[in-house]
N, C-alpha and C positions, 0 to 999 in steps of 0.2 A: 242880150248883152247889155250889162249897163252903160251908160253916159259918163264916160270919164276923160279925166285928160291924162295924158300918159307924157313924161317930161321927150324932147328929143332926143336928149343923151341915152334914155333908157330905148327907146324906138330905135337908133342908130346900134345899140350895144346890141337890142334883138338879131338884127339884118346883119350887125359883123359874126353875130353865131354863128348863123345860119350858112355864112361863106365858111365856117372854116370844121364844122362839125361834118365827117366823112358822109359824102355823097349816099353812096349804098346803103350805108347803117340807117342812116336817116330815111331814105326809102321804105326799107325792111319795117321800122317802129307802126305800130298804131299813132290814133291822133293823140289818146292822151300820154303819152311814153315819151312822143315828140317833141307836144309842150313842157311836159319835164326835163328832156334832156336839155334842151332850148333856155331853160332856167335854170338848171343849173349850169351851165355851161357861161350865162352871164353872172350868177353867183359866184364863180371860181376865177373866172376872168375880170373881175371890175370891183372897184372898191363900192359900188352902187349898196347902198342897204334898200330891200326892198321893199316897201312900208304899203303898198298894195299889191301884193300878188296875185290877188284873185281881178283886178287889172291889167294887168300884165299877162295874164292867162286869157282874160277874155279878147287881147288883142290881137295874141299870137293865135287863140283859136281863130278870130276870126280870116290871118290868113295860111291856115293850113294849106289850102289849095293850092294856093300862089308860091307858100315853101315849096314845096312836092316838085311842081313844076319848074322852078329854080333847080331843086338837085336832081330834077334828071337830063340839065344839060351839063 
């Protein structure tokens, strides 16, 4: 993973996805399917233009696990 800084706003728009993208669905996805719904889902939701995605992917991969575990309460 590289060394970046990722803004708050973009961190916060991550974790409000993540609340509002259906539990189950999100289970069901692999990790790369995940990270993409997860982005687009801030792409559609936020006027955010994303000027590092491959950022923004590395951050979400890194917490895939910690999602998972989120949607399956």
């Amino acid at each position: 993973m590289r060394n970046t800084n990722i803004e708050s706003s973009i961190i916060h728009a991550v974790w409000s996805s993540v609340e509002t993208i259906n539990k189950k669905a999100l289970l069901q996805l692999n990790d790369n399917d995940l990270i993409e719904q997860i982005i687009k889902q801030i792409e559609r939701n936020s006027a955010f233009k994303l000027h590092d995605r491959q950022s923004l992917m590395d951050y979400i991969s890194s917490k895939v696990r910690l999602i998972r575990d989120i949607a399956e309460f």
